[in-house]
TORKOLGU-746156 format. One record per atom (N, C-alpha, C): residue number from 1; atom name; x, y, z. Coordinates in pm, 1 decimal. Last residue first. Layout:
NUM_CA_X_Y_Z
...
This chain:
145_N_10694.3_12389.6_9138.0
145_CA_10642.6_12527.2_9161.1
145_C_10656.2_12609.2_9273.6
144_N_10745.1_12135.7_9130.6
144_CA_10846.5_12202.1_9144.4
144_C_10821.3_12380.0_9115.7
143_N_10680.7_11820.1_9249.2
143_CA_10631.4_12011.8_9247.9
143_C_10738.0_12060.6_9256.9
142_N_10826.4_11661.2_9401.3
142_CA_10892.4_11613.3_9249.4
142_C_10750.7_11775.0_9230.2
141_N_10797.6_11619.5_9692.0
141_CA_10884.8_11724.3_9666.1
141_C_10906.1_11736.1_9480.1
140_N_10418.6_11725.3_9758.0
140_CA_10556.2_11670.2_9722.3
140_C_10684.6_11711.7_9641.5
139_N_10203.1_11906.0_9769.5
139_CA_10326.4_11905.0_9890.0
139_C_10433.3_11802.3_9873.8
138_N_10081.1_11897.6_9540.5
138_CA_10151.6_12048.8_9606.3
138_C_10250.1_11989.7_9665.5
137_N_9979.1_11622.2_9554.4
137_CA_10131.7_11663.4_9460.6
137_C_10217.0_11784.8_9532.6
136_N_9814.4_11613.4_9706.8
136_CA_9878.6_11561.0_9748.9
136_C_10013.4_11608.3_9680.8
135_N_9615.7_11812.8_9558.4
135_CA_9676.0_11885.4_9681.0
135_C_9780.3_11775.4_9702.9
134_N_9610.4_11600.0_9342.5
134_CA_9690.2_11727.6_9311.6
134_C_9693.8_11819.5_9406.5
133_N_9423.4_11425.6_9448.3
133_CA_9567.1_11396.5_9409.6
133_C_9631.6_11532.5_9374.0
132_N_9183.3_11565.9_9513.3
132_CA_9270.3_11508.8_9617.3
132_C_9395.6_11458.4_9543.8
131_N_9099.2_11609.5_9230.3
131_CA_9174.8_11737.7_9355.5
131_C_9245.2_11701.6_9456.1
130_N_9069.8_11322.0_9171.1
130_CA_9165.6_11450.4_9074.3
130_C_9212.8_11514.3_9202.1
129_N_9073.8_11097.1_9429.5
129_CA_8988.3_11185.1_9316.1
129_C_9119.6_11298.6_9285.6
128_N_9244.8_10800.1_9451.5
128_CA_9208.0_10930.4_9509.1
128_C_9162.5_11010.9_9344.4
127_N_9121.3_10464.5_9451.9
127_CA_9229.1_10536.8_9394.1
127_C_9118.4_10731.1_9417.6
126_N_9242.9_10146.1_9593.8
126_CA_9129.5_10312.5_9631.4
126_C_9224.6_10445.3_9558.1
125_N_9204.0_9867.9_9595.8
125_CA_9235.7_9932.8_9563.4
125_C_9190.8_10059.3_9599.3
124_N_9100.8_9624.8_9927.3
124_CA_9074.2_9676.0_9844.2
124_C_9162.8_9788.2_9761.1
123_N_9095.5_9325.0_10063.3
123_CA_9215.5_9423.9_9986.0
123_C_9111.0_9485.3_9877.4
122_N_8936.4_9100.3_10128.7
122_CA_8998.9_9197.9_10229.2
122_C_9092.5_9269.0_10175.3
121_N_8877.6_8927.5_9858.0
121_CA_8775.6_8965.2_9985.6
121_C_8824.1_9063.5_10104.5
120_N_9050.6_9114.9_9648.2
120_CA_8976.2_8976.5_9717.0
120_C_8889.3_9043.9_9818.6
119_N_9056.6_9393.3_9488.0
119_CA_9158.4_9312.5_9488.8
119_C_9099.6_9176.4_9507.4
118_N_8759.9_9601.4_9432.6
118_CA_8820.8_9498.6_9518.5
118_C_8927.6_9401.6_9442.2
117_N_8820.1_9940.8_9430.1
117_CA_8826.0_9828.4_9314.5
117_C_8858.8_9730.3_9435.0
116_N_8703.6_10260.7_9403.5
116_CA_8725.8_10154.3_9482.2
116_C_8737.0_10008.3_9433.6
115_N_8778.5_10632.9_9332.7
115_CA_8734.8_10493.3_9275.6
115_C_8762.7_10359.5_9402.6
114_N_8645.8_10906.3_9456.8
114_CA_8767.5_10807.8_9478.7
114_C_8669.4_10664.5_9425.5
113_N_8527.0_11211.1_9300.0
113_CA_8492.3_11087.0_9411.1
113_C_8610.2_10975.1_9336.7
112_N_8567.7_11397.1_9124.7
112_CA_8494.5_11436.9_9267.1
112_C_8473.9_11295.9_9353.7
111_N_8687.7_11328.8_8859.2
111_CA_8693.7_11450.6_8916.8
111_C_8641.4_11485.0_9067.1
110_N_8857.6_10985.0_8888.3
110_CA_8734.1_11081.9_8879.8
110_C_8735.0_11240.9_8919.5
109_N_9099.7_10857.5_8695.9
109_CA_9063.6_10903.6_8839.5
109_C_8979.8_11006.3_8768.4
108_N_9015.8_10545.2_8512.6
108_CA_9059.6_10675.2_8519.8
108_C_9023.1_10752.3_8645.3
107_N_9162.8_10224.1_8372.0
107_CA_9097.1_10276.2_8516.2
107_C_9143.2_10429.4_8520.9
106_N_9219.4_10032.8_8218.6
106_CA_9121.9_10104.5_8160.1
106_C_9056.5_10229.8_8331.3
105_N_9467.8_9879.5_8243.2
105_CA_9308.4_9869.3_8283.5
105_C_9141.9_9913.0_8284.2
104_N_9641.3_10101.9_8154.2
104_CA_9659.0_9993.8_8112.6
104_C_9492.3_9894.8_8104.4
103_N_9587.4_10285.2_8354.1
103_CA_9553.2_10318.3_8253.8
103_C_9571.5_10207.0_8203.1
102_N_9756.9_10195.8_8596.3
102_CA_9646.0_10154.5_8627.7
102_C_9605.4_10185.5_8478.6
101_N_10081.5_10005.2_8561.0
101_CA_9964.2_10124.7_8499.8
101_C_9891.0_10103.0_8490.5
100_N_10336.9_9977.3_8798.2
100_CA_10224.2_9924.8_8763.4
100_C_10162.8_10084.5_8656.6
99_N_10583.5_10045.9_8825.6
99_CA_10583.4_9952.0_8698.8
99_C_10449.6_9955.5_8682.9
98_N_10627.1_10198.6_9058.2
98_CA_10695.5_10201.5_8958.0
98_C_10708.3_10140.5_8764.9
97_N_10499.2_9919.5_9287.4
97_CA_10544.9_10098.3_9231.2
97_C_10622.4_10104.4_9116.4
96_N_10299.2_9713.6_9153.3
96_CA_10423.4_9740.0_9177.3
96_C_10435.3_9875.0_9162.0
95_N_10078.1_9524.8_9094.4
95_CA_10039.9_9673.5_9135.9
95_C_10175.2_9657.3_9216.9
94_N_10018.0_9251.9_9050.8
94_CA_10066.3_9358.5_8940.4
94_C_10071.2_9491.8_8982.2
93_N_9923.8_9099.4_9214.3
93_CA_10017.1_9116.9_9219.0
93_C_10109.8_9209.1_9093.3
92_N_9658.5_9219.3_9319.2
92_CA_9770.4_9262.2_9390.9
92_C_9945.8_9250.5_9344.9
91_N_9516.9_9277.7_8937.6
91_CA_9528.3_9181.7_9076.7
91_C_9628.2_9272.5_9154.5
90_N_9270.0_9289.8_8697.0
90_CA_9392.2_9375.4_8806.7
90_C_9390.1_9288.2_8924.3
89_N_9314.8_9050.6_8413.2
89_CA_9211.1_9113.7_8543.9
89_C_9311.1_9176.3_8615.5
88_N_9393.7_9017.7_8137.7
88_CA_9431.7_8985.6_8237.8
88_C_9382.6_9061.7_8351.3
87_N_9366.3_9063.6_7843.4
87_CA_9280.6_9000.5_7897.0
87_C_9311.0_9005.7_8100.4
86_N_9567.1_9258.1_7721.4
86_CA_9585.5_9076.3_7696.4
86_C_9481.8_9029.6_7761.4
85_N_9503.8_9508.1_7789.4
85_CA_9520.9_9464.5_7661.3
85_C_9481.6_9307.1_7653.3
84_N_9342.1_9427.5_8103.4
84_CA_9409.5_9493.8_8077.1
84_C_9417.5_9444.5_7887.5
83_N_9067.8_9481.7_8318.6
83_CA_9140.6_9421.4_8269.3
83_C_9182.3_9466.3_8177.8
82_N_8783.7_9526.2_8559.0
82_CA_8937.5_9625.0_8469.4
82_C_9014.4_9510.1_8419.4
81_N_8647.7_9306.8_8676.3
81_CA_8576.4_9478.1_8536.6
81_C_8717.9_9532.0_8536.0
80_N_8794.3_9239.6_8848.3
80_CA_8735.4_9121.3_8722.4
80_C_8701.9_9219.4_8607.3
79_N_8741.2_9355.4_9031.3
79_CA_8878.7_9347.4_9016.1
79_C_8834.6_9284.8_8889.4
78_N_8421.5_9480.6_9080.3
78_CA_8546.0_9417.9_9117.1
78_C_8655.6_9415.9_9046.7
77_N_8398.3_9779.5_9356.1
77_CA_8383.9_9728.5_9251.6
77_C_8454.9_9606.0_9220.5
76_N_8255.5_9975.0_9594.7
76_CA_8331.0_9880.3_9560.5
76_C_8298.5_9810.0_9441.4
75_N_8062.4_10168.1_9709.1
75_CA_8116.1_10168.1_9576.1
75_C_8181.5_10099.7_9518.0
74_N_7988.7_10060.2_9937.4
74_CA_7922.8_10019.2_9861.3
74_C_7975.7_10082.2_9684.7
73_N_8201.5_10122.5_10089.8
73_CA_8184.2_9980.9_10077.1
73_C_8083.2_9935.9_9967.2
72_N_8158.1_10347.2_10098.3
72_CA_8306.0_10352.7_10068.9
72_C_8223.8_10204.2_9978.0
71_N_7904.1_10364.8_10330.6
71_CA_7878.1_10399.3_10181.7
71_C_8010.6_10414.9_10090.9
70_N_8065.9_10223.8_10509.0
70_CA_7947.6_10138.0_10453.5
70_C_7908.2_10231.1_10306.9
69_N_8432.8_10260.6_10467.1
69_CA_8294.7_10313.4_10574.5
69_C_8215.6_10221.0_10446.2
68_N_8699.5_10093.6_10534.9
68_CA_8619.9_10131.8_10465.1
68_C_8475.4_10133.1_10531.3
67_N_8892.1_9864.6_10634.6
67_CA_8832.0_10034.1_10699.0
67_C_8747.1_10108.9_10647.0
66_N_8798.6_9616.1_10567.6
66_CA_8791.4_9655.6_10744.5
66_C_8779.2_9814.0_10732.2
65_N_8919.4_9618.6_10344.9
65_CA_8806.9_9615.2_10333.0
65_C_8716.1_9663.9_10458.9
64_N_9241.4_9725.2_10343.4
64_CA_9180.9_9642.3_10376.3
64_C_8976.7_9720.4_10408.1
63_N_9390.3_9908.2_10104.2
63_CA_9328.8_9908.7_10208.3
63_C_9274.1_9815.7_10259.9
62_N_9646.2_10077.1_9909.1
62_CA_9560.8_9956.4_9897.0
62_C_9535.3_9946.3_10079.5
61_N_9608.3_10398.1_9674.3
61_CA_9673.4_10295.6_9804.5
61_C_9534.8_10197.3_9786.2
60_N_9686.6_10594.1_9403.9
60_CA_9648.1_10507.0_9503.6
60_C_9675.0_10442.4_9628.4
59_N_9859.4_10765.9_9333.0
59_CA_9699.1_10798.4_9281.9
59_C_9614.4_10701.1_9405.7
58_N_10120.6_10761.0_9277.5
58_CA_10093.0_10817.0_9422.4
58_C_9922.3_10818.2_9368.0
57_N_10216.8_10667.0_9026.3
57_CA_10293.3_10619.2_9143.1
57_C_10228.4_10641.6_9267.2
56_N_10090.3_10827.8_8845.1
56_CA_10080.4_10647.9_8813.6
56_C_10131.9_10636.1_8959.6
55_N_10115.1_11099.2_8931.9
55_CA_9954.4_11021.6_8933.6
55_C_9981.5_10884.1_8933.7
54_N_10396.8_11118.2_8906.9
54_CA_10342.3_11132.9_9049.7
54_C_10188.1_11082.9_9039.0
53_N_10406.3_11119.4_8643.5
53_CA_10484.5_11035.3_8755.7
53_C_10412.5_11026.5_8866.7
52_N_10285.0_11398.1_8597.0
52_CA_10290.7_11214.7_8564.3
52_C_10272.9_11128.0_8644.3
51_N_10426.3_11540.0_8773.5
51_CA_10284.8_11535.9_8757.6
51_C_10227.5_11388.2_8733.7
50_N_10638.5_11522.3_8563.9
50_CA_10660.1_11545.4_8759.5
50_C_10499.8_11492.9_8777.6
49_N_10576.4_11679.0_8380.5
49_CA_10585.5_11572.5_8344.7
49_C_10630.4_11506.3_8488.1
48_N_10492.2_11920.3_8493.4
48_CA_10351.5_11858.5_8455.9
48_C_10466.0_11765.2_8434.0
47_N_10787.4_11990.8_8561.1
47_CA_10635.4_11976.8_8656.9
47_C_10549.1_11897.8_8603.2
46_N_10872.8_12076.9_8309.1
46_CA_10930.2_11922.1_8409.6
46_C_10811.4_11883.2_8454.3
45_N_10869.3_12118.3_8012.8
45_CA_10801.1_12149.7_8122.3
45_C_10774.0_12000.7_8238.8
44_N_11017.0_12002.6_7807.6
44_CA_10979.0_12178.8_7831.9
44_C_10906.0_12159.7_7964.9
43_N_11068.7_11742.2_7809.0
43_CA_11125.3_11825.0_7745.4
43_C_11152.9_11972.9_7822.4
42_N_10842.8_11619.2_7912.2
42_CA_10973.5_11578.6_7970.5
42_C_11088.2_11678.2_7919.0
41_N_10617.4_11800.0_7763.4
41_CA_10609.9_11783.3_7928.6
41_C_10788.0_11734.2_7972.3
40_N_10664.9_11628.9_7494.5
40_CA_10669.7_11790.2_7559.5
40_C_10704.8_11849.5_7678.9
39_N_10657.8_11369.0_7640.6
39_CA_10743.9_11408.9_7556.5
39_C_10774.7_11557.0_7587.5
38_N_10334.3_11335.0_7630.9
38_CA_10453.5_11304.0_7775.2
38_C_10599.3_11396.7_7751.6
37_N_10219.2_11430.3_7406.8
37_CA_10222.0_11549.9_7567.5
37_C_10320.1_11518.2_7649.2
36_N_10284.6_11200.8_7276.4
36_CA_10348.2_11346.3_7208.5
36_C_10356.3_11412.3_7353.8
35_N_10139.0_11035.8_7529.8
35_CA_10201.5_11028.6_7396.9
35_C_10296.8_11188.8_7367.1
34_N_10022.4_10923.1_7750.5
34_CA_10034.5_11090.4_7684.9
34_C_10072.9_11101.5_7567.9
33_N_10052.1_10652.2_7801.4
33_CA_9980.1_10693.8_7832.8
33_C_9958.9_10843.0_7801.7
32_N_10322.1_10567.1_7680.1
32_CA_10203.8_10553.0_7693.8
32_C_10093.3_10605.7_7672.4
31_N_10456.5_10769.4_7773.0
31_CA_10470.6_10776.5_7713.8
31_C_10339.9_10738.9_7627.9
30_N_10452.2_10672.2_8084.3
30_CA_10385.9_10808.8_8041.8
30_C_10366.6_10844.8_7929.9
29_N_10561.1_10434.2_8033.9
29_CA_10443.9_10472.4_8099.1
29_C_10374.1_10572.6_8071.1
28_N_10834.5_10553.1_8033.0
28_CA_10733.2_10486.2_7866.4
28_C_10604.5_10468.1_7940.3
27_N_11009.4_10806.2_8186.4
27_CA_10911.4_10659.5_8181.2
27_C_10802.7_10620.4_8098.1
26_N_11277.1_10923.9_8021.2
26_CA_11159.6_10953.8_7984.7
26_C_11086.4_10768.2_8068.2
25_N_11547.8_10923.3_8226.2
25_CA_11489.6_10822.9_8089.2
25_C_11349.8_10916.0_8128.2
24_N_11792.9_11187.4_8307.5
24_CA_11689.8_11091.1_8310.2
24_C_11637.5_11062.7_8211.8
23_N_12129.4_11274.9_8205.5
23_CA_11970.8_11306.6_8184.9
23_C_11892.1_11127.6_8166.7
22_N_12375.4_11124.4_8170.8
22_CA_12311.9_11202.6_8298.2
22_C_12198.3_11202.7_8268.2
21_N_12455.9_11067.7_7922.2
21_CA_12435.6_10947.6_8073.0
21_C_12353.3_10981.4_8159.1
20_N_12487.1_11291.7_7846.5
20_CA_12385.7_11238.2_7759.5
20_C_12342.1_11106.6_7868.5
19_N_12722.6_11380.6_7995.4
19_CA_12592.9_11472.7_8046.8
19_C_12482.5_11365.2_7913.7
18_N_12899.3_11248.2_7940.1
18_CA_12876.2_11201.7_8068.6
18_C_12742.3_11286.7_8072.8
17_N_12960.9_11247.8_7666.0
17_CA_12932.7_11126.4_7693.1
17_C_12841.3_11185.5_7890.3
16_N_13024.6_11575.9_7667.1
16_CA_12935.1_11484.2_7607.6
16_C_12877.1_11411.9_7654.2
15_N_13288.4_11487.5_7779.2
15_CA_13171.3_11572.7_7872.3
15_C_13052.4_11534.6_7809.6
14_N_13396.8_11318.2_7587.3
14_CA_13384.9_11239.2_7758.2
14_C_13283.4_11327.0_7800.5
13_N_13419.3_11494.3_7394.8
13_CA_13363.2_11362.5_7364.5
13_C_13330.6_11320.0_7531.6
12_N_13605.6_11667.0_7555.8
12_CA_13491.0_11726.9_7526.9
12_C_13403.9_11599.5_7475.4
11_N_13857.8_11516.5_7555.4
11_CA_13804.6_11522.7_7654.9
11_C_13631.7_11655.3_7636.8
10_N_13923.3_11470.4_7272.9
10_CA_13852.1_11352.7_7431.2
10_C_13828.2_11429.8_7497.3
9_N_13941.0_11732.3_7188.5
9_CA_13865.3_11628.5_7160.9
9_C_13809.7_11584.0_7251.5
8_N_14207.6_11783.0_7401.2
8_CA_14067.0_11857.4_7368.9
8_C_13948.9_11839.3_7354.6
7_N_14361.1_11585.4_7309.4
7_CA_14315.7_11605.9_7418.9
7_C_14188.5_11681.7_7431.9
6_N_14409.7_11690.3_7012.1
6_CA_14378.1_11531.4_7045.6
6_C_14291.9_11546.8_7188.3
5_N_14535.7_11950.6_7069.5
5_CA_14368.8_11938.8_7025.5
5_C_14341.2_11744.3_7016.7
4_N_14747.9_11855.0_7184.2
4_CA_14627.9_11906.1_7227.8
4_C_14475.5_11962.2_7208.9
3_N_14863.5_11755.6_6966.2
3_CA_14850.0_11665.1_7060.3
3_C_14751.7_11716.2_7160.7
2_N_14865.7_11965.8_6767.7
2_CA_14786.4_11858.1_6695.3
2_C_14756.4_11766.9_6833.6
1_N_15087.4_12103.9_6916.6
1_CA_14956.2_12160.4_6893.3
1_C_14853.7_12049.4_6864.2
């Protein structure tokens, strides 16, 4: 008897172990950047914390200066006006999926018009307005509505 509740044990300690392995990390990005809400959101309510994710990772793309129409061109801004805690200006080479936070920079997406930040002389940042990022979400697969 005593040898199968030994077994028992382990082997409920192991299910344990493997489902506390299992569940995804909360990204401190969000954490960051929401505080208490990220938390809630990772907790109780995937989507909006899906949501997250999906603004730091999918808010932007980078464009060459070439496609940008003349009134695009004139919203351009530079790279020198966002900088981050330590001083450090937004460059290309900090804009990694996964790692980069434009919030870090002080950079927020607008309710009705796409921000434009010049990188150099032929790279520009372009970060999509609220609505345009949240039809983009509908159709991705981390919506889970």
């Amino acid at each position: 008897m005593s040898k199968i509740k030994n077994i028992l044990t382990t082997a409920a300690f192991f299910l344990l172990g493997v489902t506390a392995f299992s569940q995804e990390k909360i990204d401190q990005r969000v954490v960051k950047n929401k505080g208490a809400k990220a938390e809630e959101a990772f907790r109780h309510n995937r989507n909006s914390y899906n949501y997250f994710i999906f603004e730091l990772d999918n808010s932007y793309e980078v464009k060459s200066t070439s496609e940008l129409t003349k009134e695009e061109k004139a919203k351009v801004q530079s790279a020198e006006n966002f900088k981050n805690g330590e001083g450090t200006a937004l460059s290309k080479d900090l804009i990694v999926q996964g790692v980069f936070n434009f919030y870090d920079f002080g950079i927020r997406l607008q309710k009705t018009e796409r921000v434009y930040i010049a990188l150099d002389k032929k790279t520009v940042l372009v970060f999509y307005s609220i609505p345009e990022l949240s039809q983009l979400f509908k159709q991705s697969p981390g919506n889970t509505k």
